[in-house]
C-alpha positions, 0 to 999 in steps of 0.5 A: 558864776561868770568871771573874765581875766584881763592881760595887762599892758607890758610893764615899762622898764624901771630901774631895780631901785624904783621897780622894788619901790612900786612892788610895795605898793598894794594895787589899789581899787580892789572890789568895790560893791557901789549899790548896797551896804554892808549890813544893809537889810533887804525885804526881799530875796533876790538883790542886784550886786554892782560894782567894780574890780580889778581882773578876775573877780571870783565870789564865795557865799551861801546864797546862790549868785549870778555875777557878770563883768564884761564891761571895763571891769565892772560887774552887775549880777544877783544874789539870792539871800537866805532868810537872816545874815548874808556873808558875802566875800568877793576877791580880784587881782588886788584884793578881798571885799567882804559884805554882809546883807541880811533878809528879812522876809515878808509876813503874811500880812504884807502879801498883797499878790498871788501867783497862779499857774492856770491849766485845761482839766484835762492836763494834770502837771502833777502828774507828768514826769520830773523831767517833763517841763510843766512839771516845773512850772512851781521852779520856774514861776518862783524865780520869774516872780522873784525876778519882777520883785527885784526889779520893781525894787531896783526902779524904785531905788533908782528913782530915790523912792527907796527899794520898795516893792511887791509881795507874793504870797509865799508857801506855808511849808517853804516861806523861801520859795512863792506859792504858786496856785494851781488851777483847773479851768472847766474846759478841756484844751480843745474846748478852750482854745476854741472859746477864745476868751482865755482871761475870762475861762482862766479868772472863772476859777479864781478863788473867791477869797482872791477875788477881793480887794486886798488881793491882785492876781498874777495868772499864767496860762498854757492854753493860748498866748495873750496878756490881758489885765484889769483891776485885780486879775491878769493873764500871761500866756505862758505855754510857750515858755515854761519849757525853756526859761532859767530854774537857777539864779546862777542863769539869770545873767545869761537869760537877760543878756540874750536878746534874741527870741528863743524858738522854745519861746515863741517871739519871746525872748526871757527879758521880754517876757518879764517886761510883757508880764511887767506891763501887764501887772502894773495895768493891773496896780494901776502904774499909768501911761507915761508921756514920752517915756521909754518904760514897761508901759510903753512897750520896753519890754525888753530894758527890764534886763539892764537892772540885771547886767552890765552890757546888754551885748557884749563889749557894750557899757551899759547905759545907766541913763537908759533904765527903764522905768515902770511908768508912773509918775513915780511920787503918785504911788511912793507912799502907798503902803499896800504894795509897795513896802521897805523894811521901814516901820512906819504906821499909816493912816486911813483916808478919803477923798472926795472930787467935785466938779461945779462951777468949772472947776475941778476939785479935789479934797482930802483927810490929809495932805495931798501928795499928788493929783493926776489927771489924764486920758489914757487911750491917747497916753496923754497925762499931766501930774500935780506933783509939788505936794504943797497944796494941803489937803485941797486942790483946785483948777478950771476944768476948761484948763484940764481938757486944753491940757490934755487935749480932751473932747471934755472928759478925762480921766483922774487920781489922788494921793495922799502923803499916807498913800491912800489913793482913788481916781475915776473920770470926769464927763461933762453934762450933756447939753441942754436940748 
């Protein structure tokens, strides 16, 4: 845990009377916890803490935790909750804060992801020594996962979606930590390095009970350093990596406020390999091109750290209006039930759309209440999203309005939501001319 101490200014000379008046009065401000609540119940592990306090702030809990307070005596850190009640107690200069948070972990069936490590057949991990890296590779995966999921959730609540996030599949034997798969490929290093088509070696031997639709598969390979996705399978070069990233939540601070590339990470640093993995696993959930954003989609990688800590160097507040954001328009994909969940118990309902485009105009229609209806090009990151959710269960305009919108040759491309979060999309090209 990092802690900072701060000198106060000379006191001002006071008369005996006035001077014993003020050492009655308790310090105000003591810690101060502003993003969570006590008694407040998480669907997953890892949590973002943030605050302020008065000078050194230490913490005692249970859990595992990285605090950091660098900045004007406010500090942003993690927690790493044990399954059920979370006692949490915080100290400064002035005072105690006790907090009580509770997690209540994922079921099987809310997974809707899972992790593989993915290696040539002729190297085993399992079979190197403890204190080789690849032999961590389980330690390392776990807490880089964990480490996406809670800042999906921390993006999410910042855009008043509430804290609604992914679930990796986790172990049988361990539910706290993510199972992670191991695979062979058929070809030995030489033989893959030589292919070049590491996506396609690495999804070659997916198991075909992941290959299905309820299924999106995040795999990180040894062998060649690339980041490709499609619709439920992605793959991160991870060789260069898993011998120097953090095994322990206590590190997560440090990792994050590193800007710098690591020579064990090729030109990586950790905060930009997380938001490289990011952005190749929301290509793959479908999080869209966002025009003029500063987001994951749009190559920032490496604002994923400011979910994480209070400076990004040293002496530098952090910036709250500069977080990144995933990409999306946010309310096309709030409602989906099948990624994204919060400890709500809500039912939902099954639907289809239909989209038709006759007559020049474009038409969508649903079973329900449409939520929003996004039409786009994605090679020219260009998009356009119907959003006011007022439009019942149909929606309708001119086809020649879409492509002037977006400034299309013709075609484009499209999706919907529905306010039960069932969604489908496609592409729209125009008939050919007749001869």
């Amino acid at each position: 845990m990092k802690t900072t101490s701060h000198t106060p200014f000379p006191a001002p000379r006071l008369g005996a009377a006035l001077s014993a008046l003020l050492a009655t009065i308790p310090l105000a401000n003591a810690v101060e916890v502003t993003n969570v609540k006590d008694g407040e119940v998480f669907r997953y592990p890892l949590v973002v803490i943030e605050g302020t306090c008065r000078g050194k702030l230490q913490f005692k809990s249970a859990a595992e935790a990285s605090l950091d307070t660098t900045v004007a005596d406010k500090f942003r850190g993690v927690v790493e909750l044990k399954a059920g009640r979370n006692e949490l107690a915080f100290k400064d200069d002035a005072g105690v804060k006790t907090l009580a948070l509770t997690y209540k972990p994922a079921t099987a069936e809310d997974y809707r992801v899972k992790v593989w490590y993915v290696v040539p057949k002729d190297e085993d991990p399992l079979k190197v020594k403890a204190d080789q890296v690849d032999a961590l590779y389980q330690t390392k995966l776990d807490l880089l996962t964990k480490v996406m999921q809670s800042w999906v959730a921390e993006d999410m609540k910042c855009g008043g979606y509430g804290a609604k996030t992914f679930y990796p599949e986790m172990r049988k034997d361990d539910p706290s930590k993510v199972d992670v798969g191991l695979l062979y490929t058929n070809q030995t290093r030489a033989q893959w390095s030589a292919q070049g088509n590491s996506y396609d070696v690495a999804r070659s031997v997916l198991p075909p009970q992941y290959a299905t639709p309820k299924w999106r598969n995040l795999a990180f390979i040894t062998c060649a350093n690339v980041a490709q996705s499609s619709d439920n399978f992605c793959v991160i070069g991870y060789g260069t990596l898993v011998g120097k990233s953090p095994v322990r939540v206590s590190e997560i601070v440090k990792w994050m406020q590193t800007p710098e590339p690591d020579a064990h990470l090729g030109a990586l640093s950790y905060r930009a390999f997380t938001g490289v993995t990011l952005h190749e696993f929301g290509h793959m959930i479908h999080w869209a091109w966002h025009p003029g954003g500063y987001n994951l989609i749009q190559d920032a990688y490496e604002n994923v750290a400011e979910a994480f800590t209070v400076a990004m160097d040293p002496g530098v507040p952090h910036n709250e209006a500069a977080r990144s954001s995933y990409g999306i328009q946010q309310e096309l994909f709030n409602n989906s039930r099948f990624y994204w969940k919060t400890g709500d118990k809500q039912t939902y309902k099954d639907g289809a759309f239909t989209f038709a485009a006759k007559d020049g105009k474009f038409t969508v229609k649903a079973d329900h209440p449409l939520g929003a209806v996004f039409y786009y090009l994605p090679d020219a990151n260009t998009q356009v999203a119907k959003l006011d959710g007022k439009q019942g269960k149909t929606w309708e305009m001119n086809i020649a309005d879409i492509v002037k919108a977006l400034g299309s040759a013709g075609n484009f491309s499209y999706m919907a939501v529905d306010v039960e979060g069932n969604e489908a999309h496609s592409f729209y090209v125009p008939p050919a001319a007749a001869k």
